[in-house]
VOGU-3710 file (C-alpha; in Angstrom, 3 decimals, decimal comma):
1> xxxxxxxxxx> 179,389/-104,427/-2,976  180,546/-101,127/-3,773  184,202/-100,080/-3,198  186,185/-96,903/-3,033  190,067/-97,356/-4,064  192,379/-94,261/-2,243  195,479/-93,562/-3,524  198,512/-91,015/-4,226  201,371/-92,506/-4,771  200,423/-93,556/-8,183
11> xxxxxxxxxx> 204,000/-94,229/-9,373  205,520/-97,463/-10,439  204,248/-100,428/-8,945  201,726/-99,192/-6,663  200,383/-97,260/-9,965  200,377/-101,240/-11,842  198,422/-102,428/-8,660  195,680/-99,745/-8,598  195,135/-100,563/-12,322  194,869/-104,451/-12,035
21> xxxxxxxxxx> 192,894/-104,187/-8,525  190,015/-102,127/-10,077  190,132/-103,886/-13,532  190,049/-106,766/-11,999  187,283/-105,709/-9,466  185,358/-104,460/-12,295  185,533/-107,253/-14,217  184,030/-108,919/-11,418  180,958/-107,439/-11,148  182,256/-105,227/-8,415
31> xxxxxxxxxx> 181,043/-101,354/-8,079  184,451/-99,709/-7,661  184,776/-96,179/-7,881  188,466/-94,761/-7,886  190,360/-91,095/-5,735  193,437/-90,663/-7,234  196,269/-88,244/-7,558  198,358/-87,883/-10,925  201,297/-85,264/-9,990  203,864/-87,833/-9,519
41> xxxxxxxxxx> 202,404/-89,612/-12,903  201,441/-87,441/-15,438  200,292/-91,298/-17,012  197,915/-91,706/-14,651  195,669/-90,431/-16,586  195,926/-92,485/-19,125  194,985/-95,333/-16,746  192,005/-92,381/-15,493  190,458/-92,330/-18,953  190,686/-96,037/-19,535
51> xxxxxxxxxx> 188,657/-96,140/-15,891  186,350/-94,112/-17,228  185,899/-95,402/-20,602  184,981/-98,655/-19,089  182,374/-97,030/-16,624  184,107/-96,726/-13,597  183,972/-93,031/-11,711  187,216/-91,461/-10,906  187,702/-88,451/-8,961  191,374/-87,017/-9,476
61> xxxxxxxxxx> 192,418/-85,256/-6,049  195,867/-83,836/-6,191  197,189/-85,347/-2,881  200,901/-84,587/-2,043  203,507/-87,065/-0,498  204,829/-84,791/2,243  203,228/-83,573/5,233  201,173/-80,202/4,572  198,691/-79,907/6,966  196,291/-76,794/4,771
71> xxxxxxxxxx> 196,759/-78,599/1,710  196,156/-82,354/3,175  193,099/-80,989/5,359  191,505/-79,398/1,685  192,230/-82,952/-0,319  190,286/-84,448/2,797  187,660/-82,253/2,992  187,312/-83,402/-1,027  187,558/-86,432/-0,302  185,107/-86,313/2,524
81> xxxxxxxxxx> 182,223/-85,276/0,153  182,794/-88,548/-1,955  182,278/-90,730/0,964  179,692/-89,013/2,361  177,614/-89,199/-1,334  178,528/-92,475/-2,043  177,266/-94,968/0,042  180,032/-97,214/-0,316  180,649/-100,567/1,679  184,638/-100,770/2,161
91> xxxxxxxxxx> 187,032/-97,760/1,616  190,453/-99,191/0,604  193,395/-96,908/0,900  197,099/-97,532/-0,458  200,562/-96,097/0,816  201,030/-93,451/3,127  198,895/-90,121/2,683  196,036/-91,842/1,046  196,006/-94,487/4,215  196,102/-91,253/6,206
101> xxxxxxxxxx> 193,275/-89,152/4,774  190,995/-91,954/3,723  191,304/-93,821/6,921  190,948/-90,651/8,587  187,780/-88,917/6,953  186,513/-92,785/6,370  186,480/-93,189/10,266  184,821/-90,072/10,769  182,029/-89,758/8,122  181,399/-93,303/6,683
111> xxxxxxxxxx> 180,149/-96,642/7,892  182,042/-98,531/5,310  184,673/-100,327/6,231  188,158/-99,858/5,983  191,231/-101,965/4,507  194,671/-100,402/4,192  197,489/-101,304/2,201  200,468/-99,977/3,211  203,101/-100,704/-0,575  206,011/-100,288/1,953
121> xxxxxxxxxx> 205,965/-98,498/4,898  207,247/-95,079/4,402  209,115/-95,016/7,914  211,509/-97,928/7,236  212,975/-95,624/4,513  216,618/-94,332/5,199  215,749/-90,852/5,412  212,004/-91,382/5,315  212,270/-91,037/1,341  211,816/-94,464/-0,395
131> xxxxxxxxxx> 209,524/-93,956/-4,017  209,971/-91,369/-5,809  212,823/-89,204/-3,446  210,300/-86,829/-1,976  210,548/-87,321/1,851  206,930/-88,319/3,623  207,963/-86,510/6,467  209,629/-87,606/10,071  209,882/-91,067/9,841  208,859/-91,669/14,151
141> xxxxxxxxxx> 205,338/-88,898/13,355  205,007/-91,318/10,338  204,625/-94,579/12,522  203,036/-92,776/15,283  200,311/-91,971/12,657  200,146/-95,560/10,933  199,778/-96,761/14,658  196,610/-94,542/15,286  194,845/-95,341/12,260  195,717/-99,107/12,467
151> xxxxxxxxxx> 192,962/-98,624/15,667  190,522/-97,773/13,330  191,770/-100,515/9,931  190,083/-103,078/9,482  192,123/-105,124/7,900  196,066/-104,141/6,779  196,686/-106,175/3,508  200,692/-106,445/2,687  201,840/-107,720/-0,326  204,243/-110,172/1,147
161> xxxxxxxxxx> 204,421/-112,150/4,074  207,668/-109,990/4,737  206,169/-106,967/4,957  203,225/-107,933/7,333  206,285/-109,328/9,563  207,976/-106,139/9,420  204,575/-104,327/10,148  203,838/-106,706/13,156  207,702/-105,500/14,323  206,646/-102,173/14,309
171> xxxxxxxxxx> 203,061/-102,793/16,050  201,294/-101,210/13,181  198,186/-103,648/13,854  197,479/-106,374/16,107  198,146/-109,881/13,913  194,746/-111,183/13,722  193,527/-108,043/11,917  196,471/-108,779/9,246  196,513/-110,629/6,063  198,913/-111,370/2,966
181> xxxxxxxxxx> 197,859/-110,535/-0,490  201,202/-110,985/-2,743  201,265/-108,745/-6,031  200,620/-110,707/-9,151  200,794/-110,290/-13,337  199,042/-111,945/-15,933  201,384/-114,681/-17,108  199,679/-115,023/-20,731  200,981/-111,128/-20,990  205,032/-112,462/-20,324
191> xxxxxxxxxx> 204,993/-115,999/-21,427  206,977/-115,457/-25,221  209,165/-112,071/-24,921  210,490/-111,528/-27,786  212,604/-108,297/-29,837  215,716/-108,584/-27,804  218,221/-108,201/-30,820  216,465/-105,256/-31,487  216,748/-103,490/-28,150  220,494/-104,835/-28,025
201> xxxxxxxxxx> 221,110/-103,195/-31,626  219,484/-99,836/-30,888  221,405/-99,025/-27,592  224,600/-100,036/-28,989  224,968/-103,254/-27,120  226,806/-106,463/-29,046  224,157/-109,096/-29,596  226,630/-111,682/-27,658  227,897/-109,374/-24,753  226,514/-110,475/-21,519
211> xxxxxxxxxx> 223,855/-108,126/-20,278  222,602/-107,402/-16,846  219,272/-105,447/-16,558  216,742/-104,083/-14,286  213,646/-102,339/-14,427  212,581/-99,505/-12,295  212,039/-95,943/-11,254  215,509/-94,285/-10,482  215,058/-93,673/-6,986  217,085/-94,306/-3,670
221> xxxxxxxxxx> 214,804/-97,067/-2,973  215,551/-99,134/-6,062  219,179/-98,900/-5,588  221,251/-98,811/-8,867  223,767/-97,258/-7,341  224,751/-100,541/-5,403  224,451/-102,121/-8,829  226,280/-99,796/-10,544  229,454/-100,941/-7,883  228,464/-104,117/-8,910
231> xxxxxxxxxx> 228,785/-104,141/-12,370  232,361/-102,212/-12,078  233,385/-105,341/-10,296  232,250/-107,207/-13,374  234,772/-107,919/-16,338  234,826/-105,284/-18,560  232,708/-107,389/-21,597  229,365/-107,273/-19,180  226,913/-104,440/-19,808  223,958/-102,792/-17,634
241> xxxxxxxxxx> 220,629/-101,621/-18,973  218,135/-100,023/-16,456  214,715/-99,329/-18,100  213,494/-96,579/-16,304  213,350/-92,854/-15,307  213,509/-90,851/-12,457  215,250/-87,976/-10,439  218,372/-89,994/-9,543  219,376/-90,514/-13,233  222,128/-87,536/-13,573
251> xxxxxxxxxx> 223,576/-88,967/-10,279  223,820/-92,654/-12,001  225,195/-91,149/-15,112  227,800/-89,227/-12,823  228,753/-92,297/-10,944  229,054/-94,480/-13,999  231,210/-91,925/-15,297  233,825/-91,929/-11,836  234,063/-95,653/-12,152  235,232/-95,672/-15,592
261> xxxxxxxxxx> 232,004/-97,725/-16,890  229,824/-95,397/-18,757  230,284/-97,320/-22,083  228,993/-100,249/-20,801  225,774/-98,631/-18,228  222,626/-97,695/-20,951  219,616/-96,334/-18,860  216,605/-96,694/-21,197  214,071/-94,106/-19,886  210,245/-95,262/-20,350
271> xxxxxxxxxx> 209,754/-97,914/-22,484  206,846/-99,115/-23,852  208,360/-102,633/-25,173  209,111/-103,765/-21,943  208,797/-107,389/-22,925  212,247/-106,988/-24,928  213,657/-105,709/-22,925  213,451/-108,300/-20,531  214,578/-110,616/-23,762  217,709/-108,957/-24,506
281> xxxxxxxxxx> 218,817/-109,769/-20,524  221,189/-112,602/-19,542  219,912/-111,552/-16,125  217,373/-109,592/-14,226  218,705/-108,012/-11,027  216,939/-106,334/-8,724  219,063/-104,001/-6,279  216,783/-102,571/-4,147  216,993/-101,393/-0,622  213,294/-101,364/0,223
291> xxxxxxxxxx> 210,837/-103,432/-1,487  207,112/-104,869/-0,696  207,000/-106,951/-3,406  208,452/-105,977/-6,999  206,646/-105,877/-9,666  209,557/-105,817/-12,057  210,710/-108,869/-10,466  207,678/-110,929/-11,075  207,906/-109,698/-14,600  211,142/-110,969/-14,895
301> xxxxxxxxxx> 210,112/-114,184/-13,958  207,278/-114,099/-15,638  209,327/-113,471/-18,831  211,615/-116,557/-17,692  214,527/-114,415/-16,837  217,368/-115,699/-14,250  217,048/-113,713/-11,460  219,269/-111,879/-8,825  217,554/-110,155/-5,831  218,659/-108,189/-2,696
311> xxxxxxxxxx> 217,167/-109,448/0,152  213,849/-106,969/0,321  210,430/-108,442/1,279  208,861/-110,110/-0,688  211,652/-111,619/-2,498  212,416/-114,571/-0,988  208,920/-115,422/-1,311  208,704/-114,851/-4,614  212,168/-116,898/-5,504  212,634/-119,291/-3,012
321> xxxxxxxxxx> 209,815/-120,113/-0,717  207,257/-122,799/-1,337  207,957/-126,471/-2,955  208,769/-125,579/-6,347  212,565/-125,188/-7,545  214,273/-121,639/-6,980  213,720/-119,329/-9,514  217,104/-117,493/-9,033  219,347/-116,104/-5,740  218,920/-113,741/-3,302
331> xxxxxxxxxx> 221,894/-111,933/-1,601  222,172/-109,889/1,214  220,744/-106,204/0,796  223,417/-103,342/0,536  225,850/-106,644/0,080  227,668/-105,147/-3,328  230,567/-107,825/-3,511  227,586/-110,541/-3,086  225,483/-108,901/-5,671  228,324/-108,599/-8,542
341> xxxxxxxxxx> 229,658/-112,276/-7,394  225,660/-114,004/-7,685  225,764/-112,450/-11,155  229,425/-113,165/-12,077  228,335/-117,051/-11,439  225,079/-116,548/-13,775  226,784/-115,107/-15,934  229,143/-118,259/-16,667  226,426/-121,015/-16,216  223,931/-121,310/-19,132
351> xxxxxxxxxx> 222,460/-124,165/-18,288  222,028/-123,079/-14,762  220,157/-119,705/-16,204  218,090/-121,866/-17,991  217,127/-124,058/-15,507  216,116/-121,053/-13,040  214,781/-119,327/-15,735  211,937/-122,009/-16,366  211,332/-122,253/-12,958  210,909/-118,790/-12,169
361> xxxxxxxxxx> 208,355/-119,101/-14,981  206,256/-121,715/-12,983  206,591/-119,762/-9,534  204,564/-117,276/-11,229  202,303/-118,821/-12,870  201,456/-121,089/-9,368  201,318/-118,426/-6,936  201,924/-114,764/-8,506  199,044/-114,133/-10,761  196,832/-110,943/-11,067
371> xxxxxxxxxx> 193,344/-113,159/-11,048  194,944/-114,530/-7,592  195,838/-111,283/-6,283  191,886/-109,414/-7,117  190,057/-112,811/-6,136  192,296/-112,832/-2,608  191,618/-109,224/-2,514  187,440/-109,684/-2,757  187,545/-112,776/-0,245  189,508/-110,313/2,510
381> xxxxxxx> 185,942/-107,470/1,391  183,687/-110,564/2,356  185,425/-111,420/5,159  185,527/-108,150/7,161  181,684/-107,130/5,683  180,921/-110,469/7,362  182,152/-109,646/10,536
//
């Protein structure tokens, strides 16, 4: 089988899921071959050369987020001339512009087929923004577009059952032509965090002050600034850390400061020991407003964090859902005074964060892992080169 992964938005999660899907494809005996961007992610190419170095062919195309019809029709045209010399079996495109162009060209000038997957659908955004704050363009030409190329997909794979429900709202694809993938990490990887007191003592942070963190870019989808009003509804003893970096940082820092908390808000930037970071938390929160499934989240639970989530897809599924015990609460999204009071309670129960702590552990481990995710991922290849 050989495969073609499409993608732009390498960024944050979607970036992560690029990495494990062709790893993991790789590892498989799968001939993968990788069209990426890296403007948004100067890293990227650090994933790129680690591609390479294991034998896998990557062709960087500089593909934009917004609409620019010159510039999008040259990236296709590139793109074009890898599928047409490639002779690949199934083209498999992720987020918006790489759905567009590789779905696009792929329907034109290949046989192979095609599988989209979508990492939140750009339209739902408030503003058509979402990751990374650039806007994808008019949010109704958006889901005009996704609807005229889901005539010619495959098979759309969401990563949560919530987002192929939202999809299926919004008549992206007919239902029988859909399927669920969920995200997953490799447990082993999260299963003993440890360095905590060190992360606590270099920020500045008491080693017994309660402390609420996240992980994330800083972008309107991720929402700190709903957790920011959170935390100022928090007693004054409870500090924030956000690990992360992104364009929306000097407006955190400038809200922080009008609500009289800036002592107790610490925003990390990139961090390479992510694992303590996730040790020094009492709690994980995620905020967001827009969410197919988090990887930060499954992290978090991975890492056997308590865990407070906004009600974005995916989450649910990942806390809640399924036979096992909840590993944490979910609260209505944009609900601030819901947020701050899920934590306050947390924040006061040990044994309680304990408790979902463990469990959030075992959720992963059952039903969130990366082997999952890639073998899931193959089985949906076989099914449509079947048919």
């Amino acid at each position: 089988m050989r495969v073609l992964q499409v993608m732009e938005c390498t960024i944050g999660g979607t970036r992560r899921h690029l990495r494990d899907l062709v790893f993991g494809l790789h590892r498989r005996g799968v001939s993968v071959e990788v069209v990426a961007a890296a403007l948004r992610e100067p890293r990227m190419r650090d994933d790129m050369r680690r591609m390479r170095a294991a034998g896998i062919t990557v062709h960087e195309i500089p593909m934009v987020r917004p609409i620019r019809p010159l510039t999008d029709l040259r990236h296709g045209l590139r793109l074009a001339r890898v599928l047409c010399d490639r002779g690949f079996d199934v083209i498999h495109t992720h987020s918006s512009k790489a759905g567009a162009l590789g779905r696009g060209f792929g329907a034109l000038l290949s046989g192979a087929v095609r599988v989209h997957t979508p990492h939140t659908y750009a339209f739902s955004f408030d503003g058509g923004h979402g990751q990374g704050g650039e806007p994808a363009g008019p949010p109704g030409l958006i889901l005009a577009t996704e609807r005229i190329l889901g005539r010619v997909t495959h098979r759309l794979v969401h990563v949560s059952a919530a987002e192929l429900e939202e999809g299926q709202a919004l008549g992206v694809i007919p239902r029988a032509r859909a399927r669920v993938v969920p995200n997953g990490v490799d447990p082993a990887a999260f299963g003993d965090p440890s360095g905590g007191e060190a992360v606590r003592a270099e920020l500045g942070i008491p080693a017994d002050a309660p402390l609420v963190g996240t992980v994330g870019l800083l972008n309107d989808a991720k929402g700190h600034d709903l957790l920011l009003d959170a935390l100022a509804r928090l007693p004054d003893g409870v500090h924030l850390m956000i690990v992360g970096m992104g364009e929306r940082e000097p407006d955190l820092r400038a809200q922080a400061e009008r609500l009289g908390i800036s002592a107790r808000m610490h925003i990390t930037g990139w961090r390479d020991d992510v694992l303590a970071c996730y040790d020094a938390m009492d709690v994980f929160v995620l905020s967001s407003r827009w969410e197919g499934l988090s990887y930060a989240l499954l992290e978090a639970m991975a890492s056997g964090r308590p865990c407070v989530s906004t009600d974005v897809n995916g989450s649910r599924e990942a806390l809640l859902d399924g036979e096992l015990p909840p590993g944490g609460v979910v609260v209505q999204r944009l609900d601030v005074e819901s947020l701050a009071s899920a934590v306050r309670d947390l924040l006061t129960d040990a044994p309680g964060r304990a408790a979902l702590g463990e469990a959030a552990r075992e959720r992963v481990a059952a039903r969130f892992t990366v082997d999952a995710m890639v073998d899931a991922t193959i089985a949906v290849y076989d099914e449509v080169l079947r048919r």
